[in-house]
TORKOL-4160 file (C-alpha; in steps of 0.2 Angstrom, whole numbers, padded with zeros to 4 digits, m for minus):
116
<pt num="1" X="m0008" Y="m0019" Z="m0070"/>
<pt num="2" X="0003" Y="m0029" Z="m0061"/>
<pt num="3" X="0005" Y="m0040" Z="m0046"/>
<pt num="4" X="0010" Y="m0025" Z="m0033"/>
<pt num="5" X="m0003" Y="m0015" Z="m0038"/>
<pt num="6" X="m0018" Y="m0028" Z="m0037"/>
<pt num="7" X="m0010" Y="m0034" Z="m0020"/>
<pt num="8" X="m0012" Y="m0016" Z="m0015"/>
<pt num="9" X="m0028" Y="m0014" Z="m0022"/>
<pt num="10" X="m0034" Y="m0029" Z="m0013"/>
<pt num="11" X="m0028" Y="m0022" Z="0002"/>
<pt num="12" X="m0033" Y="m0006" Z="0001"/>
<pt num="13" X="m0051" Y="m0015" Z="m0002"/>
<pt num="14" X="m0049" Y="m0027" Z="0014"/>
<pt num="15" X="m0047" Y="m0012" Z="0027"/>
<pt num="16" X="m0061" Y="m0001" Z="0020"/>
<pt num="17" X="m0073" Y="m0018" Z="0022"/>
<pt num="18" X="m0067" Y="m0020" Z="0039"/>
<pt num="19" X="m0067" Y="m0002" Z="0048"/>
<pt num="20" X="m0083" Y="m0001" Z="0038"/>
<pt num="21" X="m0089" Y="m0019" Z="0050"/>
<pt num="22" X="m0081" Y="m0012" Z="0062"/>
<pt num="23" X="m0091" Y="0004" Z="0063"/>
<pt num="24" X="m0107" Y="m0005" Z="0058"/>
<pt num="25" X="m0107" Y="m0017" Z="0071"/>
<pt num="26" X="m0100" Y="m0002" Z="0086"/>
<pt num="27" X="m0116" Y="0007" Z="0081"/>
<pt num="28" X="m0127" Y="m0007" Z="0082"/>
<pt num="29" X="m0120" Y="m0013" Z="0096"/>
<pt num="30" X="m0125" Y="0003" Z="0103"/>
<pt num="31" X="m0142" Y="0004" Z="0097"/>
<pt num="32" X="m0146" Y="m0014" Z="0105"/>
<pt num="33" X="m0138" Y="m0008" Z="0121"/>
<pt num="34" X="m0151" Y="0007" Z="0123"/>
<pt num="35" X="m0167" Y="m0002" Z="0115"/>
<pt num="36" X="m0161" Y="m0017" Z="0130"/>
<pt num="37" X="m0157" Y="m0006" Z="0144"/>
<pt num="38" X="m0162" Y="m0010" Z="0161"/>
<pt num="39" X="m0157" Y="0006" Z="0170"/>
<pt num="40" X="m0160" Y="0023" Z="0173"/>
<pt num="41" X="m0155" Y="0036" Z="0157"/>
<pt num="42" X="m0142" Y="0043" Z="0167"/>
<pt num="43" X="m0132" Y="0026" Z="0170"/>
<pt num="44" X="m0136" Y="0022" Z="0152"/>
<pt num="45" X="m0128" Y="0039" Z="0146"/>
<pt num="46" X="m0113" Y="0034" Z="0158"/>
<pt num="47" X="m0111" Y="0019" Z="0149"/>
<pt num="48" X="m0113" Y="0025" Z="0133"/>
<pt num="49" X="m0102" Y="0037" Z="0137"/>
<pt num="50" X="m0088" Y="0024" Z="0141"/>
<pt num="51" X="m0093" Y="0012" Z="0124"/>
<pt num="52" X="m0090" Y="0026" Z="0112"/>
<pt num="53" X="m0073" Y="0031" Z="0122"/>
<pt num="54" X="m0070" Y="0014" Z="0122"/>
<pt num="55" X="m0076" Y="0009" Z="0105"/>
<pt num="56" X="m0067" Y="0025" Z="0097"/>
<pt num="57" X="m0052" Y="0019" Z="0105"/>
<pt num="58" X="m0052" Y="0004" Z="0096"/>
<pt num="59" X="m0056" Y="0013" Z="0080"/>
<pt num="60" X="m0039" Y="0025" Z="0082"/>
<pt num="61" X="m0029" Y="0009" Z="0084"/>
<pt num="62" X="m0038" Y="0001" Z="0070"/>
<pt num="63" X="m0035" Y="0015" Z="0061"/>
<pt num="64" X="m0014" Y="0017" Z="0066"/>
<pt num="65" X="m0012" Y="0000" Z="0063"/>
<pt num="66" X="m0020" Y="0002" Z="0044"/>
<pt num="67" X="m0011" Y="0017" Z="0041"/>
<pt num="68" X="0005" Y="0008" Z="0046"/>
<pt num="69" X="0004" Y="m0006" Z="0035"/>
<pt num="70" X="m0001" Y="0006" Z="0020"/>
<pt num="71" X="0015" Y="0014" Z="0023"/>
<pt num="72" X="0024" Y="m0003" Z="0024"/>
<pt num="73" X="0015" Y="m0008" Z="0009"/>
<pt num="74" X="0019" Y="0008" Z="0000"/>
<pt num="75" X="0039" Y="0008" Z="0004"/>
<pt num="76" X="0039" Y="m0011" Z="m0003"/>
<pt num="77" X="0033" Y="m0005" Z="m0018"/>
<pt num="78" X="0042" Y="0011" Z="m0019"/>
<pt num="79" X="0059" Y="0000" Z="m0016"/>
<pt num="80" X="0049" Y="m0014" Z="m0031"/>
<pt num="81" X="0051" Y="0001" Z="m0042"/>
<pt num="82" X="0067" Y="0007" Z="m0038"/>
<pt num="83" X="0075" Y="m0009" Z="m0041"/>
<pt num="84" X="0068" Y="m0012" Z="m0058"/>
<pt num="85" X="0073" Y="0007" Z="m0061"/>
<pt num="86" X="0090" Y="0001" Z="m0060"/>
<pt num="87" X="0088" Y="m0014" Z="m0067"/>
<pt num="88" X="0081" Y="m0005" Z="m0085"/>
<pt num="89" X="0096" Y="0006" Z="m0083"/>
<pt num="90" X="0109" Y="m0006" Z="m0082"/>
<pt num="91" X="0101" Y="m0016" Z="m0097"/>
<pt num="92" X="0100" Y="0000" Z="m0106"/>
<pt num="93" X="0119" Y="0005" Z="m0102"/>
<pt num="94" X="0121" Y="m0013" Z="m0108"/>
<pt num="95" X="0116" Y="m0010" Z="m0125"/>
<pt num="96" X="0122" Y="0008" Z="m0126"/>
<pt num="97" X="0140" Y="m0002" Z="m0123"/>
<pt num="98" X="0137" Y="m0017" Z="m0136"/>
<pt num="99" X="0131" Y="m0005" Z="m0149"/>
<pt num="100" X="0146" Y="0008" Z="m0147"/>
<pt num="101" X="0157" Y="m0009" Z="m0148"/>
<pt num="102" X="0151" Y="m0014" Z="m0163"/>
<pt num="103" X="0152" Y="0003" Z="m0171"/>
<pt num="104" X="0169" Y="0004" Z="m0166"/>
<pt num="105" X="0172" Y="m0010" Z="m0174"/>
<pt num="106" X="0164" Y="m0009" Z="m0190"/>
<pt num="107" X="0173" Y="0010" Z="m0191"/>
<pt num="108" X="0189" Y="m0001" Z="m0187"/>
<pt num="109" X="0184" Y="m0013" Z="m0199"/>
<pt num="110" X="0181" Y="0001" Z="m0213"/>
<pt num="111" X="0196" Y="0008" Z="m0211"/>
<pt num="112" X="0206" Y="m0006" Z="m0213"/>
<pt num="113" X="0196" Y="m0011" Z="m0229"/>
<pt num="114" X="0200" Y="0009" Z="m0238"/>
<pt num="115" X="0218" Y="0008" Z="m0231"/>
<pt num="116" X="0221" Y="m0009" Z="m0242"/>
């Protein structure tokens, strides 16, 4: 496995821990809120109301803002690929071209040698 992938990995890892906290913490948060409440149920709900809006709003981002760097993360390592794609191609044309040098020049080599 190489480095791109364990980066990725580790990433990947890192943002399922946090929205993971981050939910945890929202709904405990919450339940703290209602066992501690000194109002009536009807200001509570309001208030409920307005945390979970509030707190799902912050989840969305959350969200986005993970999904963009995945797709950043993802191009860098499609582009990684791609550019040692290229790399193995040249290398190979490389030796395609020495080989077919030298067989050249052993054929040029033999037909001198029959010819004398």
């Amino acid at each position: 496995m190489n480095t791109s992938d364990q980066n990725y990995e580790n990433g990947a890892s890192q943002l399922g821990n946090f929205l993971a906290g981050f939910l945890l913490g929202g709904l405990s948060g919450a339940a703290t809120m209602l066992l501690l409440a000194p109002q009536s149920g009807k200001k509570t709900r309001a208030n409920l109301q307005r945390k979970g809006i509030k707190v799902r709003n912050q989840m969305v981002k959350g969200v986005e803002d993970a999904t963009a760097q995945v797709r950043i993360k993802a191009r860098q390592i499609t582009d990684n690929v791609q550019e040692h794609a290229e790399d193995l191609q040249q290398r190979g044309q490389d030796v395609i071209d020495e080989q077919r040098d030298h067989l050249s020049q052993s054929l040029k080599d033999l037909g001198e040698a029959v010819h004398t």
